[in-house]
C-alpha positions as CSV (number, residue, x, y, z in Angstrom):
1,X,25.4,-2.4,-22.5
2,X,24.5,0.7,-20.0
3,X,21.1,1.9,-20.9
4,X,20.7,5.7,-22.1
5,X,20.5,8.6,-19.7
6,X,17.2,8.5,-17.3
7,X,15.4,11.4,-15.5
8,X,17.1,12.0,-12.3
9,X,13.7,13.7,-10.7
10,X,13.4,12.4,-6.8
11,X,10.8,9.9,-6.5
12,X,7.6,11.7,-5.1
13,X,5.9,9.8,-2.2
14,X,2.3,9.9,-2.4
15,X,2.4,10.7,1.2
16,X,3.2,14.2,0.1
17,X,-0.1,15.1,-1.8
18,X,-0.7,13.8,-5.5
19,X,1.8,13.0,-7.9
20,X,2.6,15.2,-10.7
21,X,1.2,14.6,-14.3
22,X,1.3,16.6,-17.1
23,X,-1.9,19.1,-17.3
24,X,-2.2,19.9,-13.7
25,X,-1.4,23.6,-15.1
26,X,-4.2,23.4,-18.1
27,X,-7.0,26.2,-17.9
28,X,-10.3,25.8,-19.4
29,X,-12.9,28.9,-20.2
30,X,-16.5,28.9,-18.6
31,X,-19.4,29.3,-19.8
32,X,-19.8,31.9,-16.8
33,X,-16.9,33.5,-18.1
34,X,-13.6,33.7,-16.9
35,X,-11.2,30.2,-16.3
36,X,-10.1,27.6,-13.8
37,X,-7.6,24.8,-13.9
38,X,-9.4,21.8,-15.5
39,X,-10.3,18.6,-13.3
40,X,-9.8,15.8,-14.7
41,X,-12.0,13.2,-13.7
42,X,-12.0,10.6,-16.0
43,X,-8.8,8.4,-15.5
44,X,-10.7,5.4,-16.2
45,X,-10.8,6.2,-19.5
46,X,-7.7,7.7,-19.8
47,X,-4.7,9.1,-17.0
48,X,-2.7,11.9,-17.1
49,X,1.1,11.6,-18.0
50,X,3.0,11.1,-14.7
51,X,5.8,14.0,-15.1
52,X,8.1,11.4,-14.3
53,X,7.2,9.3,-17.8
54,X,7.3,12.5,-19.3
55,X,10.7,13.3,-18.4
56,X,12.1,9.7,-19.0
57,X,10.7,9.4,-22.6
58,X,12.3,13.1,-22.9
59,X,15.7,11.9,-21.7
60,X,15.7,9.1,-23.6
61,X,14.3,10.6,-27.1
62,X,17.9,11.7,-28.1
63,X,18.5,8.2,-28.1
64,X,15.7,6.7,-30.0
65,X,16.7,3.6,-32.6
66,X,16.1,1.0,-34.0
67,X,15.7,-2.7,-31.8
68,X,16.9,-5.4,-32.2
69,X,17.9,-4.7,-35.8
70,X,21.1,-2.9,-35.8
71,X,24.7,-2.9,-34.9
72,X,25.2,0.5,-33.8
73,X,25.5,2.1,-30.7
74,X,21.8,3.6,-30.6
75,X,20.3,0.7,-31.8
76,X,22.1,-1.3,-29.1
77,X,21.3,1.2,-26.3
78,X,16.9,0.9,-27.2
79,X,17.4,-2.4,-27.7
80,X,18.6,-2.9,-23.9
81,X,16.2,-0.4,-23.0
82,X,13.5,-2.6,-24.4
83,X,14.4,-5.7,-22.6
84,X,14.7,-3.5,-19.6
85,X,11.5,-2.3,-19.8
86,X,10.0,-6.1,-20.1
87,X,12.1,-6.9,-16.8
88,X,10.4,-3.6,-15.0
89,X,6.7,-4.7,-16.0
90,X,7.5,-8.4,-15.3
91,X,8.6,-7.4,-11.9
92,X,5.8,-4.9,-11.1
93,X,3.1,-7.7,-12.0
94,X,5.1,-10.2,-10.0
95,X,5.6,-12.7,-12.6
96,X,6.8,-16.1,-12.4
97,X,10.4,-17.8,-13.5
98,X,9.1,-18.6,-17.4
99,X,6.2,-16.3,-17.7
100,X,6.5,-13.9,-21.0
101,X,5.5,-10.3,-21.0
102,X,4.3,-9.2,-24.5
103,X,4.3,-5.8,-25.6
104,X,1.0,-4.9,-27.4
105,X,-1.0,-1.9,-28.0
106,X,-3.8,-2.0,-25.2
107,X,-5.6,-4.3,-23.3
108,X,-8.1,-4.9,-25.8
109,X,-5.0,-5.7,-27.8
110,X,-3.8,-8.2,-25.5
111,X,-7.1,-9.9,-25.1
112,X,-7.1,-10.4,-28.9
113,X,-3.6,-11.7,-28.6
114,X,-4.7,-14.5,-26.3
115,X,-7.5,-14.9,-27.9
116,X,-5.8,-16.1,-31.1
117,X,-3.8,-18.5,-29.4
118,X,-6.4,-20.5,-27.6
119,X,-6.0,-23.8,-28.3
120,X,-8.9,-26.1,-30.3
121,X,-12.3,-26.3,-28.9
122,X,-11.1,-24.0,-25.9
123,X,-14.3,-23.3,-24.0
124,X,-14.4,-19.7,-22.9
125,X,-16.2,-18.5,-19.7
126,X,-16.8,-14.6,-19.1
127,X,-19.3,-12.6,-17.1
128,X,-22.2,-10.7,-18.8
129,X,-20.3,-7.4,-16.7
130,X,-17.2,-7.1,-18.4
131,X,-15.9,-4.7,-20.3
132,X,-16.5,-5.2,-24.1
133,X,-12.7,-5.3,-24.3
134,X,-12.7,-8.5,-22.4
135,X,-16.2,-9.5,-23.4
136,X,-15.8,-9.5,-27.5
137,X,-12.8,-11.3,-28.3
138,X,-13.4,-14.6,-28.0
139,X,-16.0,-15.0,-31.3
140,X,-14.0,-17.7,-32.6
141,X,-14.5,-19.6,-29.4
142,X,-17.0,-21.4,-27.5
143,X,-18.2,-18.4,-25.2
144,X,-20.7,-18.7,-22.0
145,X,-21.6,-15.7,-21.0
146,X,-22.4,-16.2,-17.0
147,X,-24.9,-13.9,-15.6
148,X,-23.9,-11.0,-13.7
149,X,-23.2,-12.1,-10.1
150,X,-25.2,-9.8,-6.9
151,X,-22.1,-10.5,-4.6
152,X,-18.4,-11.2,-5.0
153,X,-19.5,-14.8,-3.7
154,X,-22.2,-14.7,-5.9
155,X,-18.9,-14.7,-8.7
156,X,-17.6,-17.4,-7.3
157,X,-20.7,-20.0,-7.6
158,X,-21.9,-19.1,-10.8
159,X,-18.5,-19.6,-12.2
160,X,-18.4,-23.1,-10.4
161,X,-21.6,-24.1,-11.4
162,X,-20.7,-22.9,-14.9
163,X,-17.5,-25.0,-15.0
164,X,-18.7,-27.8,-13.1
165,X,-21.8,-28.4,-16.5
166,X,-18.8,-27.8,-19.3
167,X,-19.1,-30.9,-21.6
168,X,-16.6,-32.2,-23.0
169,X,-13.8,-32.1,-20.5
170,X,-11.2,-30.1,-22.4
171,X,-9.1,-26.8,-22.5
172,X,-11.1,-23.8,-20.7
173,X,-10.1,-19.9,-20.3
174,X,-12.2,-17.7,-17.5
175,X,-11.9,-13.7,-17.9
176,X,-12.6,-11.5,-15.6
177,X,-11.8,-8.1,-14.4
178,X,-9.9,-6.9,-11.5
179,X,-12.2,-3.9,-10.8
180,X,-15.1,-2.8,-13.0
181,X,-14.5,0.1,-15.2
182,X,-18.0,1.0,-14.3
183,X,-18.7,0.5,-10.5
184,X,-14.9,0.4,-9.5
185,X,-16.2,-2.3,-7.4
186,X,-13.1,-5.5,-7.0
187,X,-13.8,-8.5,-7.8
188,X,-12.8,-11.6,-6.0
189,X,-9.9,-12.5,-8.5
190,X,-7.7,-15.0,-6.3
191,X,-11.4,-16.8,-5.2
192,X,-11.9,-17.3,-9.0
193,X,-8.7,-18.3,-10.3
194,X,-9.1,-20.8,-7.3
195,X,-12.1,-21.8,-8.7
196,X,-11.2,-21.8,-12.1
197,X,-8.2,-24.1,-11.5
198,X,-10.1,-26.6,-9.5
199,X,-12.0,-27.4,-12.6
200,X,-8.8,-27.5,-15.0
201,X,-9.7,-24.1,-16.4
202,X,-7.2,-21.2,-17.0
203,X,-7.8,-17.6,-15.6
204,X,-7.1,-14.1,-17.4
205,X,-7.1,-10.9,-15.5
206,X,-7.9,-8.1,-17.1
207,X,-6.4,-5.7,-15.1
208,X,-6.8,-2.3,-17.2
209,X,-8.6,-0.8,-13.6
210,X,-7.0,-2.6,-11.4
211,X,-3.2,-2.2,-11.9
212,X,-3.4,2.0,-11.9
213,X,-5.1,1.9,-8.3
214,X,-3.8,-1.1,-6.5
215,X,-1.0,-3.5,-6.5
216,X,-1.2,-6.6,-8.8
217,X,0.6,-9.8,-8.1
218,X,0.5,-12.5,-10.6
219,X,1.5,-15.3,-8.4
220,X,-0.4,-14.5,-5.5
221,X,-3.4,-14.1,-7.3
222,X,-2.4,-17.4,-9.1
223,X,-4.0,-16.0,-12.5
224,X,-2.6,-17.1,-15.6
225,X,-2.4,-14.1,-17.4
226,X,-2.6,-10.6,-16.7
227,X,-3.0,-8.0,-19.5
228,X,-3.4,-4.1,-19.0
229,X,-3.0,-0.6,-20.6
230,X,-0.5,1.7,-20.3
231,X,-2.4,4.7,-21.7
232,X,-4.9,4.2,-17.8
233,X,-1.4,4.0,-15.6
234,X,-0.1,7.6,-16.3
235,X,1.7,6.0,-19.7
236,X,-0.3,7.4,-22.8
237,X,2.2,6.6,-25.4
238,X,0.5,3.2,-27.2
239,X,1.6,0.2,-25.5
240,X,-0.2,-2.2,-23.3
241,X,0.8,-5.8,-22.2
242,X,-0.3,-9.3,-21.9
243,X,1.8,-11.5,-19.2
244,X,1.8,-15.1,-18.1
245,X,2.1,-18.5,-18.9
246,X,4.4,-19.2,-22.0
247,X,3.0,-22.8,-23.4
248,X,-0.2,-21.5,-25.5
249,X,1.4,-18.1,-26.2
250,X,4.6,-20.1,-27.5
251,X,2.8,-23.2,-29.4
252,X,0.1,-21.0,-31.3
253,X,1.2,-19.1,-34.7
254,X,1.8,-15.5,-34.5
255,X,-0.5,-13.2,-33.4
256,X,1.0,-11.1,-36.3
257,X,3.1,-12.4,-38.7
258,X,6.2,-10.5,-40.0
259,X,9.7,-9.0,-39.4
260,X,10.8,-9.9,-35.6
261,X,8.3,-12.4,-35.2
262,X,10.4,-15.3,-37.5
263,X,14.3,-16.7,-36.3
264,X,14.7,-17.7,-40.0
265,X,12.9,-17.8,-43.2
266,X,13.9,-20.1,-45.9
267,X,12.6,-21.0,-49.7
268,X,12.0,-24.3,-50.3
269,X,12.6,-25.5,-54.4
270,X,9.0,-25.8,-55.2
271,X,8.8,-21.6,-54.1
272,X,7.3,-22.3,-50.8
273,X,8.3,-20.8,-47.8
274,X,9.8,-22.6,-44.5
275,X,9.3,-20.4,-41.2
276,X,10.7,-21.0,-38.2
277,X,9.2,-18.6,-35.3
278,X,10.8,-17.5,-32.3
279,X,9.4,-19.1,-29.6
280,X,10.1,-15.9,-27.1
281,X,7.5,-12.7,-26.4
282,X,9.1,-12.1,-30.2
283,X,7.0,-14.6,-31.9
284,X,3.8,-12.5,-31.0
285,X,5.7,-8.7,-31.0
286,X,6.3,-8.6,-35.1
287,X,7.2,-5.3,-36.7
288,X,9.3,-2.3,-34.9
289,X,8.3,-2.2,-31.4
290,X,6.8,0.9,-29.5
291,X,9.7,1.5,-27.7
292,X,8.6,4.8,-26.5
293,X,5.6,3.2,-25.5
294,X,7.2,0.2,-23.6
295,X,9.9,2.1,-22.0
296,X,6.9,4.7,-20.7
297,X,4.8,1.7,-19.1
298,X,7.7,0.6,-17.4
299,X,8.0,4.1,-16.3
300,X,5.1,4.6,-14.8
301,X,5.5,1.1,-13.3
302,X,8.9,2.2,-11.8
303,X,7.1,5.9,-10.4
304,X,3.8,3.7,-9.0
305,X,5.9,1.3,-7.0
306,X,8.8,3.8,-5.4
307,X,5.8,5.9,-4.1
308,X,4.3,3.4,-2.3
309,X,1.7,1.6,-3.6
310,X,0.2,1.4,0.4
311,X,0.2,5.0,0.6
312,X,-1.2,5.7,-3.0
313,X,-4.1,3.2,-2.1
314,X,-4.9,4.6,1.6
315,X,-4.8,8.5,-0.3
316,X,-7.3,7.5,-2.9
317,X,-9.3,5.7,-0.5
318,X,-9.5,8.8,1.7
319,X,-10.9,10.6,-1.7
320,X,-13.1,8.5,-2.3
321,X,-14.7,8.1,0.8
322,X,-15.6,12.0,0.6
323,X,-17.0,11.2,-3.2
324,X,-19.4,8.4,-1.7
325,X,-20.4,10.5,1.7
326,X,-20.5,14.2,-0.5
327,X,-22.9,12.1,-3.7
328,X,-24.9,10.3,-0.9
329,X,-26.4,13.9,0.4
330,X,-27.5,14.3,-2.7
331,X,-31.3,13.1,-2.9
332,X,-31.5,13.3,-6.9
333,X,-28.2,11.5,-7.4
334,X,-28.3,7.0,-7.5
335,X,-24.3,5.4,-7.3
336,X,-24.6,2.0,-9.3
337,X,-23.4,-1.0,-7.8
338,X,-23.8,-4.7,-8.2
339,X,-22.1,-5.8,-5.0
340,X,-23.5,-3.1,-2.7
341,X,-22.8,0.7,-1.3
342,X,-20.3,-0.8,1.2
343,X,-18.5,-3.1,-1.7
344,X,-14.8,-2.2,-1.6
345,X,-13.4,0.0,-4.8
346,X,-10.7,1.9,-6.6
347,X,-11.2,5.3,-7.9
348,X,-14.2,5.0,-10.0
349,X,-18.1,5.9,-9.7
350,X,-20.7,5.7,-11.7
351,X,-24.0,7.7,-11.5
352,X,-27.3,8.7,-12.3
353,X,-29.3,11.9,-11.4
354,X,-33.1,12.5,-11.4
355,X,-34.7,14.3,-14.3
356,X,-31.1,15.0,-15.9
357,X,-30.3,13.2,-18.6
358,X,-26.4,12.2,-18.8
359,X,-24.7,13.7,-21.1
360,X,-26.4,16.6,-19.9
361,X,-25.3,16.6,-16.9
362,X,-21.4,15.8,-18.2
363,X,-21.7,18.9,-20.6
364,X,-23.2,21.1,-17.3
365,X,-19.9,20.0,-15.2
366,X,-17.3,20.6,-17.7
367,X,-19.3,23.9,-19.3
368,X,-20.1,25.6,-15.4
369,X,-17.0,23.9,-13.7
370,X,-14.3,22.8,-15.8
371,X,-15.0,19.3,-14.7
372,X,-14.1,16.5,-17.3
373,X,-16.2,13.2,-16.4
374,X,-17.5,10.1,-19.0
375,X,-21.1,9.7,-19.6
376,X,-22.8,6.8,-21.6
377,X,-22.4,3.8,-21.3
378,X,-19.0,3.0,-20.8
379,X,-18.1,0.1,-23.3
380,X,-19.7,-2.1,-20.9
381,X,-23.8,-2.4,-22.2
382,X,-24.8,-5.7,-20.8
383,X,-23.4,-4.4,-17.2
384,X,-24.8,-1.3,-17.4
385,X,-28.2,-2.4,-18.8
386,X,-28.0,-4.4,-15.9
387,X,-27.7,-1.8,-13.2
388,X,-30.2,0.6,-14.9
389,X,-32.9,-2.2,-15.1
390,X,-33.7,-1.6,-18.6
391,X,-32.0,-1.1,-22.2
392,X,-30.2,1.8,-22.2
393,X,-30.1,2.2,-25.7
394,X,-27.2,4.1,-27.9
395,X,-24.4,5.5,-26.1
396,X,-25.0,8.7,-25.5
397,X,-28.8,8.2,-25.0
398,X,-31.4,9.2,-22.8
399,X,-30.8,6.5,-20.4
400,X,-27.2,6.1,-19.2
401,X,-25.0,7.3,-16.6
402,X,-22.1,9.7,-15.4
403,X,-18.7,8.1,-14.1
404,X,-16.4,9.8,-12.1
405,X,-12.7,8.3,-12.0
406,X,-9.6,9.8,-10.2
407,X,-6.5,8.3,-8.8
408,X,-2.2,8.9,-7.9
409,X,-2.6,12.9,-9.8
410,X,-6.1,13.7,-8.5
411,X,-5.8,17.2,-6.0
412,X,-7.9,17.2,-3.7
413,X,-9.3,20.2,-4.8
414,X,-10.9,18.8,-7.7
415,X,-12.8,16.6,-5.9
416,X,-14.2,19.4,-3.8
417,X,-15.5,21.1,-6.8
418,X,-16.5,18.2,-8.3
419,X,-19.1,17.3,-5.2
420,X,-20.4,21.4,-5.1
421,X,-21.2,21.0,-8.7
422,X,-23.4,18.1,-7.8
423,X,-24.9,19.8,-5.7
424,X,-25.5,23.1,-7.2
425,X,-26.8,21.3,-10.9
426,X,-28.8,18.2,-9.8
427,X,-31.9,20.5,-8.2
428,X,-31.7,21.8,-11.3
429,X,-32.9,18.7,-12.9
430,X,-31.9,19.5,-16.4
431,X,-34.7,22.4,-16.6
432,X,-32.8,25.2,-19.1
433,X,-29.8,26.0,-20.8
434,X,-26.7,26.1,-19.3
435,X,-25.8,29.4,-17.3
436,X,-23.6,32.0,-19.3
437,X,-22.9,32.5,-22.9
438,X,-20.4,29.9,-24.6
439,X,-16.7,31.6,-24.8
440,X,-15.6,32.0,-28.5
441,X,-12.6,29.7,-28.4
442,X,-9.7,28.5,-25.9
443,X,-7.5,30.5,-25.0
């Protein structure tokens, strides 16, 4: 069956400048008056639309039906696009011969998923510096949360220590993340998963920060899962995956029970029901899929890979080089890190700045500049509690910090104005209202 009509835009090398996304022509009013393209800085919360997934999901909306429930020819044709879009994700993770790519709703989604498939008395071993999407799940579970480690070696000892003392000797799962949503810094995944499988443990990824900025192989790094978000890799349209191993995935009841989910459903005489579950991605994708969602993911994995993922690194790099040198001229400003300034990282930065207080200093850069960044505490508390020294109290409190995140869309341009905001506010030091009168409305 020949899938429906795709974009025919040439692929965009990242060699040539940034890629497009959708925005890039958005203007925002000042409180100093006037307008200026927005800069959005914040694609570790959320990434711009690659134009390309916008104009594949447009070429294939004509098309849109139902899958893997009907007979006709539109039905068919998203069915096959489906699948096709689980081959394209499978093949930009590099996935094995039997691992299963589930379609979910987010990362946090997907850490859910494996979590309710764990099997008995699982023992579940996760870092104090995760993100609470990879941090909370696991309540049903036997959970040690390992202290947060000073160096990527530090990682690797306190995990073997950790696993080393588990009593009894039975089923363990390690998470950890790929690059911190609040540092950027990477962690040393294959080192773990090393570890991790030298003491008969099994190794998640969560790769929500990682898989946006640099390439992730599931093999090499010889994880067992891998689970991400489409909504942080250019693909905002609801779908994220978990991929790996089949067995637990395949022997545990459904994540969701329902339509799609069961191969047959019979009644028995006494009015009881007899299930039978697929024992496919299916068991665990009940309901209609997001196949709007899946199809962009696969998208954006499709875009990611034909630009080259070497030059889309060795670009960001260079931009974040120029973050890190422009922030470090800056007396009043303090970069967190747990590894160190010189730790490698993707596209994300998080701050503090003398005598301002965060969300402040977030509302200064988008109000004077037209800068969007995240301040708080970035779903992370124990890590950033952690790198402050202290509790930092609510989100949105006193004591918190400012992350800057930028990646494949990022023009240079914004990250010029981004460091002469920086240094125009932070002498500043929070003293008085912001410049200007507040415009009336957008226009």
């Amino acid at each position: 069956m020949s899938a429906c009509p795709a974009a025919t835009a040439t692929p965009v090398s990242a060699a040539d400048g940034p890629l497009p996304v959708l925005g890039c022509d958005v203007r925002v009013p000042l409180v100093t008056g006037g307008e200026v393209p927005y800069a959005a800085l914040d694609y570790a919360a959320s990434a711009p639309a690659l134009q390309r997934v916008w104009d594949d999901v447009a070429a294939y909306a004509p098309y849109y039906g139902s899958v893997h429930r009907g007979a006709g020819h539109l039905s068919q044709l998203s069915t096959d696009l489906f699948e096709t879009s689980r081959a394209d994700v499978a093949r930009f993770l590099g996935c094995r011969p039997g691992d299963q790519v589930v379609f979910t709703r987010s990362t946090t989604d997907s850490l859910n998923l494996l979590a309710a498939v764990l099997p008995a008395d699982c023992r579940v071993f996760v870092f104090e510096t995760e993100h609470h999407a990879a941090l909370l799940p696991w309540r049903g579970a036997q959970v040690t949360c390992l202290d947060a480690p000073c160096s990527p070696e530090h990682a690797v000892e306190i995990l073997e220590r950790a696993l080393a003392d588990r009593a009894p000797y039975g089923p363990a799962l390690v998470c950890v993340t790929g690059a911190s949503n609040v540092t950027g810094e990477l962690w040393p995944v294959r080192e773990l998963a090393a570890a991790a499988h030298a003491h008969g443990a099994r190794i998640v990824l969560d790769a929500a920060q990682l898989a946006p900025h640099h390439p992730v192989d599931i093999a090499e790094l010889d994880v067992d899962w891998a689970a991400f978000s489409g909504h942080k890799l250019y693909a905002p349209f609801g779908a994220g995956v978990l991929a790996g191993r089949a067995d637990w995935l395949r022997d545990a009841e459904p994540y969701l029970a329902g339509g799609g989910a069961s191969r047959a459903v019979t009644r028995r005489p006494d009015g009881a029901l007899d299930v039978e579950w697929h024992t496919t991605a299916a068991r665990h994708e009940a309901g209609s899929p997001n196949v709007i969602g899946a199809y962009a993911l696969a998208s954006a994995c499709r875009a990611l890979t034909e630009a080259g993922f070497e030059a889309l690194v060795a670009r960001e790099q260079r931009l974040l080089a120029a973050v890190r040198a422009g922030l470090a001229e800056v007396p009043e400003v303090g970069v967190l890190s747990l590894f160190g300034a010189d730790a490698p990282r993707v596209g994300v930065l998080s701050f503090v700045v003398e005598g301002w207080d965060s969300a402040e200093f977030a509302a200064a850069l988008s109000a004077e500049y037209g800068i969007g960044v995240r301040d708080g505490l970035f779903c992370a508390h124990p890590l950033v509690r952690t790198l402050l020294g202290g509790d930092p109290g609510e989100c949105g409190g006193g004591t918190a910090a400012v992350r800057v995140s930028f990646g494949a869309g990022t023009p240079d341009e914004h990250i010029e104005r981004f460091l002469r905001a920086v240094r125009e506010l932070a002498p500043r030091q929070g003293r008085g209202e912001l410049r200007g009168q507040p415009p009336t409305a957008c226009s």
